[in-house]
C-alpha positions in Angstrom: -12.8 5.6 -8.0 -14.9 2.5 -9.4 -15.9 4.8 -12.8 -12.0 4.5 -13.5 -11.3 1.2 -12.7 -14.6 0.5 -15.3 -12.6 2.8 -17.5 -9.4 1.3 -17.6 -11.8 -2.4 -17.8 -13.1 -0.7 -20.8 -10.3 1.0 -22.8 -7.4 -0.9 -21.1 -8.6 -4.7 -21.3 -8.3 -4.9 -17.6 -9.3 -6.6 -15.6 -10.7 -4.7 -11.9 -8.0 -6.5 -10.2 -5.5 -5.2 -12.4 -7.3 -2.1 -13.3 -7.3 -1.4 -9.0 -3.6 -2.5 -9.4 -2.6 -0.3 -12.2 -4.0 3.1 -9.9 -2.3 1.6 -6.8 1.3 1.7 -9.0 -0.1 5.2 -10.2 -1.1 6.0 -6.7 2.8 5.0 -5.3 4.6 6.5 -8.2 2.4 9.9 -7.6 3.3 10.2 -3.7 7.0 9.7 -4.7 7.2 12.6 -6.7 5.5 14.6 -3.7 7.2 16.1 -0.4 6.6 13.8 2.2 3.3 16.0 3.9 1.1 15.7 0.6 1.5 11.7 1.0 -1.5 11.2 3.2 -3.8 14.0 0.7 -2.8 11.6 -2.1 -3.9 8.3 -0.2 -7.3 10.0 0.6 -7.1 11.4 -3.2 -7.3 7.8 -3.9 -9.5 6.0 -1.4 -11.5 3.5 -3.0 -9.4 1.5 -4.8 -9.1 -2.0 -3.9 -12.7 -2.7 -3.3 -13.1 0.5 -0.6 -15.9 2.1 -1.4 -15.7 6.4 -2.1 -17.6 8.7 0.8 -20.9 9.5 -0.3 -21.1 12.7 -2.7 -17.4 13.0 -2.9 -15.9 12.1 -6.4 -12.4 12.6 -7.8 -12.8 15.7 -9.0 -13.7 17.1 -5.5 -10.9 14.6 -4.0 -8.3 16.6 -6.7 -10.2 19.7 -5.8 -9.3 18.9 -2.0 -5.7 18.0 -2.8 -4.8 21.1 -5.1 -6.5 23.0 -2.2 -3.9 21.3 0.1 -1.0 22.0 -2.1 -2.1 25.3 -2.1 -2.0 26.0 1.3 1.6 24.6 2.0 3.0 26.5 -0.9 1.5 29.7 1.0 2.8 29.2 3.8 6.4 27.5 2.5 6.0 31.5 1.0 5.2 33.1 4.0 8.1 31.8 6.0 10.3 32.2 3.7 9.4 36.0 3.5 9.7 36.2 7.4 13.3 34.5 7.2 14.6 37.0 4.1 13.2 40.3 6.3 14.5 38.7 9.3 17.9 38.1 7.8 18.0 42.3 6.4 16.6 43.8 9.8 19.3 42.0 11.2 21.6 42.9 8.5 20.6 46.6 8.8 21.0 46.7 12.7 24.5 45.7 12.7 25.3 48.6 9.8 
């Protein structure tokens, strides 16, 4: 997270306190446009802000790698259910014919 806060220093004229402010607006405004269960994928998305340091080996494209992945996985199984409920619903449907 540090090579965009130097990035928005940069290109922006911020400075890191405002640059780590900017990405913390950026950071809120993201995990309100989200379902509620993605909110804690885009706080570790964007750990390191604020003067926390990132883990070791893991930059933001793995952290956006890690949080598509996530996304991902819900919308499989969001699509899953749903297909259990709609054959559900006709089994039943067909019984009672």
């Amino acid at each position: 997270m540090q090579e965009l806060i130097q990035q928005l220093q940069e290109k922006a004229g911020l400075t890191a306190e405002q640059a780590a402010q900017s990405i913390d607006v950026i950071k809120e405004y993201v995990k309100g446009k989200l379902p509620p269960f993605i909110a804690g994928t885009v706080d570790n998305w964007f750990a390191g802000v604020s003067g926390k340091t990132e883990a070791k080996g893991e930059g933001i494209m793995d952290k956006a790698g890690d949080f598509l992945d996530d996304v991902k996985d819900t919308a499989e199984d969001w699509a899953d259910a749903a297909k259990n409920k709609v054959t559900d619903f006709f089994n039943k449907e067909k019984d009672h014919q």
